[in-house]
C-alpha positions in Angstrom: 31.6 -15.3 -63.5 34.3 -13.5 -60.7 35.8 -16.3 -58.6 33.5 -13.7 -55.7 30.8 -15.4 -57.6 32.2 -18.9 -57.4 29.5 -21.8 -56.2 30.4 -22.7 -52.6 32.5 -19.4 -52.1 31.9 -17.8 -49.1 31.0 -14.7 -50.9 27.7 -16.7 -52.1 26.8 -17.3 -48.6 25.3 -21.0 -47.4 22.8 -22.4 -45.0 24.3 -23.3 -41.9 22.9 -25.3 -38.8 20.6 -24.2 -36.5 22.1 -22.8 -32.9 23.9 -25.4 -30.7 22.2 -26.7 -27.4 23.4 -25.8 -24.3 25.3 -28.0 -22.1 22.9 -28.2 -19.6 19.1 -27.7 -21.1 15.6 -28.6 -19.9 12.3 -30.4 -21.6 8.9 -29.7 -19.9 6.7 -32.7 -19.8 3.1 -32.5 -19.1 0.8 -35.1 -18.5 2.8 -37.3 -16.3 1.1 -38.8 -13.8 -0.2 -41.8 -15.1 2.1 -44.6 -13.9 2.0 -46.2 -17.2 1.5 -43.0 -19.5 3.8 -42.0 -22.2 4.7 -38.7 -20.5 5.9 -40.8 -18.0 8.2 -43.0 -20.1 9.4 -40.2 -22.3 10.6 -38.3 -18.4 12.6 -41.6 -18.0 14.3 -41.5 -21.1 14.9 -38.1 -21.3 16.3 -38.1 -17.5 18.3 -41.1 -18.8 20.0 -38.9 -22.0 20.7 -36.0 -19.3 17.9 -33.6 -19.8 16.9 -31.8 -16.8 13.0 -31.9 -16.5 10.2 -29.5 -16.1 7.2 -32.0 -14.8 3.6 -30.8 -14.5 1.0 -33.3 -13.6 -3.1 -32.6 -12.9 -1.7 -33.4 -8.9 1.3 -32.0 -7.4 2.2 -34.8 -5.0 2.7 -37.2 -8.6 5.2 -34.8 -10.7 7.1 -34.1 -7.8 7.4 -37.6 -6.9 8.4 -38.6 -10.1 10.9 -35.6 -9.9 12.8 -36.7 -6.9 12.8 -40.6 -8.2 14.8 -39.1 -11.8 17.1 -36.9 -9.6 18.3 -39.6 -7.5 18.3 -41.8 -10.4 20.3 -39.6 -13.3 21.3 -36.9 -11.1 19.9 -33.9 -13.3 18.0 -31.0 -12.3 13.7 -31.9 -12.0 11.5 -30.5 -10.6 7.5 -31.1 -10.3 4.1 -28.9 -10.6 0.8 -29.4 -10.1 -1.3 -28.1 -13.0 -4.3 -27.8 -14.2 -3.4 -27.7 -18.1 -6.9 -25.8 -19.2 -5.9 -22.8 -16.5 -3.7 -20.3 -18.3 -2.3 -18.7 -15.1 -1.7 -22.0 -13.2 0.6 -22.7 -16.3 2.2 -18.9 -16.4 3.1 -19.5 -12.5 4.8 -22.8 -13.5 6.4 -21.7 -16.2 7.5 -18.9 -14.7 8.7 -21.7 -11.6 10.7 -23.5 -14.1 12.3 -21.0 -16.3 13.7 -19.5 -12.7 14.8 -23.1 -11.0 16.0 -24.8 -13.5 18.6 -24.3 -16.6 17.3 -22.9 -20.0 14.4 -24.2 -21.7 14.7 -26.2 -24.7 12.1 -28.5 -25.1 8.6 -29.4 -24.6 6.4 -32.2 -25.3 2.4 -32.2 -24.7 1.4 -35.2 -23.3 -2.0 -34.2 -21.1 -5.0 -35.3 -22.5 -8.5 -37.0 -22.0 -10.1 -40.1 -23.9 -13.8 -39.8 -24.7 -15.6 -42.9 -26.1 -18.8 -41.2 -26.5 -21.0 -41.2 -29.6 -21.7 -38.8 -31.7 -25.1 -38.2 -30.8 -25.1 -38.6 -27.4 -22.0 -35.9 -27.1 -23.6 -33.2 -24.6 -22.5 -29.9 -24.6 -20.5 -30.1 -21.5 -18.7 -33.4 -22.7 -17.3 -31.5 -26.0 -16.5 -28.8 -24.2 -14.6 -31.1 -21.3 -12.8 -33.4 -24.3 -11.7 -29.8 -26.5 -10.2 -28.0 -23.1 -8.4 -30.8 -22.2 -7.0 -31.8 -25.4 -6.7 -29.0 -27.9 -6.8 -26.1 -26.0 -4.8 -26.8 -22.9 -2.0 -28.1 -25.9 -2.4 -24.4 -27.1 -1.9 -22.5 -23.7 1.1 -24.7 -22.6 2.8 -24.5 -25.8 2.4 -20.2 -25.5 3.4 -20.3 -22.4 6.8 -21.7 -22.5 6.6 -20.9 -26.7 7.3 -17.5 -25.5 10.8 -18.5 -23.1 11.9 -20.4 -26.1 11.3 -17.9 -29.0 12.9 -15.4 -26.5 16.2 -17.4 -26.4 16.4 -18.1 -30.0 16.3 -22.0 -29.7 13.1 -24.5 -29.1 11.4 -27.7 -29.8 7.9 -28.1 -29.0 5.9 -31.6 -29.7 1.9 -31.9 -29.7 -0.3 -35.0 -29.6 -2.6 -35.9 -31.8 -4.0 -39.7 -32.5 -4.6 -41.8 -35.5 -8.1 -41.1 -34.3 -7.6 -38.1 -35.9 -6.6 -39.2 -38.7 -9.4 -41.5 -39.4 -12.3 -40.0 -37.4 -12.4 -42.5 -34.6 -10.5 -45.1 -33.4 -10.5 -48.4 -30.8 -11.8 -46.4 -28.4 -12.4 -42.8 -28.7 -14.9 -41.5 -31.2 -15.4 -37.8 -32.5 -14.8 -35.2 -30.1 -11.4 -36.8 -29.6 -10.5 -37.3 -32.8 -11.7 -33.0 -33.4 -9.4 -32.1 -30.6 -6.5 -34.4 -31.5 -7.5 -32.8 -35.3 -6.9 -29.1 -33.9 -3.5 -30.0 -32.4 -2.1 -31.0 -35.8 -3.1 -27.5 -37.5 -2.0 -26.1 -34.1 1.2 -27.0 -34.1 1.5 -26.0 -38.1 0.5 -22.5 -37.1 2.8 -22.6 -34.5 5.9 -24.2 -36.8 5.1 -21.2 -39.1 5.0 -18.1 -36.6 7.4 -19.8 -34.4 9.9 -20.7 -36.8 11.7 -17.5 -37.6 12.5 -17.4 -33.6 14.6 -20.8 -33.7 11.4 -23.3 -32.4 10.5 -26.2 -34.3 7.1 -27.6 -33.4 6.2 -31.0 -34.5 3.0 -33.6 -33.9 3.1 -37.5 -33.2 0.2 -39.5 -33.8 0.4 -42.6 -32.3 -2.0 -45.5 -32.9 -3.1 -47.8 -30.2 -0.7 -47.8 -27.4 -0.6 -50.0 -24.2 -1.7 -47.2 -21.5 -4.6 -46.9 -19.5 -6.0 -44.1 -21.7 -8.3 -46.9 -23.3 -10.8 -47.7 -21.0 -8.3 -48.9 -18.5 -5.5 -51.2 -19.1 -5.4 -54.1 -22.2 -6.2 -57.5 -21.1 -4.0 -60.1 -23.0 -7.6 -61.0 -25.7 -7.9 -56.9 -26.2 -4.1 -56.3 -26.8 -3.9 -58.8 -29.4 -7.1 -58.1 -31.6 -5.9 -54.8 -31.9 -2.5 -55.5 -32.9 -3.6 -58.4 -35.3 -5.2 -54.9 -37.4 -1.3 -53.8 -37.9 1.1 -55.0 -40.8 3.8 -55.2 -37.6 1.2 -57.5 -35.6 1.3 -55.2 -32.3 0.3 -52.2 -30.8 2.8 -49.7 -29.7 4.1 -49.6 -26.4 4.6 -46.2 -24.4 9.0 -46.3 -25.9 7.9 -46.4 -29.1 6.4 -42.5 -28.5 9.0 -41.7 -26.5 12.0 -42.6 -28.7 10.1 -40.6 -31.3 9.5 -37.8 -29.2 13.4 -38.0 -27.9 14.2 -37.6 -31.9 11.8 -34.4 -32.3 13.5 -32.2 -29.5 17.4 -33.5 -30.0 19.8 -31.1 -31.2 19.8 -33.3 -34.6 16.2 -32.5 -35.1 16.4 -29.0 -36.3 15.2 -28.4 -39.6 12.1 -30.9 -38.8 9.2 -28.9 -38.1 5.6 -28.8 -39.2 5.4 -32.0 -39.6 3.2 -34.9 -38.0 4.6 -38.3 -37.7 2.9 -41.4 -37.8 3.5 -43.7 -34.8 0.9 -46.9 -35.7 2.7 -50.5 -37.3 1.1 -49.8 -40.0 -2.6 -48.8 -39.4 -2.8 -45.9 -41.7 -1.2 -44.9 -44.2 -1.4 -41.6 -45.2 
């Protein structure tokens, strides 16, 4: 063997780290405008760690609210768009909106979404179709949409939602379109981790268990929270930081040779 040939050489080549962040970068949110919602934690602790913020909520007036309140809070760049997440050219004007107001695009997490708790044979047509638009395919036109700014600059993380529901085929509260849709999103965001990939954007699914939001039926009373959590090996639920420290993981700099994969958020719940 030449010393050209040498392990390690440079002459052999070696992997190196995927591209650095920018100094000042942005994460799109969707689906926060639930006061208690995990898109609206995860905007907090993103604002917190200096991420500028692309917001889109169903109504305008409650991402650009929630915009302002981060600004004055952390002093980064937000800014706030109403959306309806199943229209593709409401979400091609915002992202559009965002890539021009704010600093480049880095990151975004999937949050909208729709419970369903209706059986299986009493699903109407119109109530699969409402539960899949919301769910699976507005996941897939967001994540094209700004898929396409990120792929363009080299450098992208992209999280989906998805649900132990899916994972079992119902759960404490949504039964089988749900846990379909939330299905999809998992071998969405494969597809996406594999076509995406060779463009610098990682795409990754949580699937949390039951978390203390209103998604349920409304919020937990006390009797509720603790049945549920008494099903765990941890003994609780998760609350809305427990997805959003995850989430914060996914799309950090640190994060970049994760991707295609779905990660359990549930105490214990299933195992898989």
């Amino acid at each position: 063997m030449t010393e050209s040939a040498q392990p390690g050489s440079a002459q052999t080549g070696s992997a190196q780290p995927g591209p650095a962040f920018p100094a000042e970068r942005t994460a799109v949110l969707t689906g926060v405008g639930s006061a208690n919602g995990i898109g609206r934690h995860t905007a907090h602790r993103l604002a917190e760690a200096g991420w500028n913020l692309g917001l889109i909520a169903r109504r305008e007036d409650e991402a650009t609210a929630l915009a302002a309140e981060l600004t004055a809070a952390h002093g980064i760049a937000a800014r706030g768009a109403g959306v309806d997440v199943t229209d593709s050219t409401a979400i091609a004007e915002a992202a559009a909106a965002f890539e021009s107001d704010l600093p480049q695009i880095v990151a975004l997490a999937n949050f909208a979404g729709v419970s369903s708790s209706v059986t299986y044979f009493e699903i109407t047509d119109d109530e699969w179709a409402r539960v899949i638009a919301n769910n699976l395919t507005a996941t897939h036109l967001v994540t094209q949409a700004f898929g396409r700014i990120m792929a363009a600059n080299g450098l992208g993380r992209i999280v989906g939602l998805s649900s132990v529901t899916a994972q079992k085929g119902g759960g404490t509260f949504s039964k089988t379109a749900y846990a379909a849709a939330k299905a999809g999103i998992i071998g969405l965001m494969r597809g996406v981790a594999l076509e995406l990939g060779p463009h610098g954007v990682t795409a990754n699914t949580i699937a949390p268990g039951p978390v203390d939001t209103d998604i349920m039926g409304g919020p937990l009373d006390d009797a509720r929270r603790d049945a549920m959590g008494a099903a765990t090996p941890l003994g609780r639920i998760s609350v809305p930081e427990d997805v959003s420290a995850t989430v914060a993981f996914l799309i950090s700099e640190g994060a970049g040779h994760i991707t295609g994969q779905t990660l359990s958020i549930n105490g214990g719940l299933y195992f898989h």
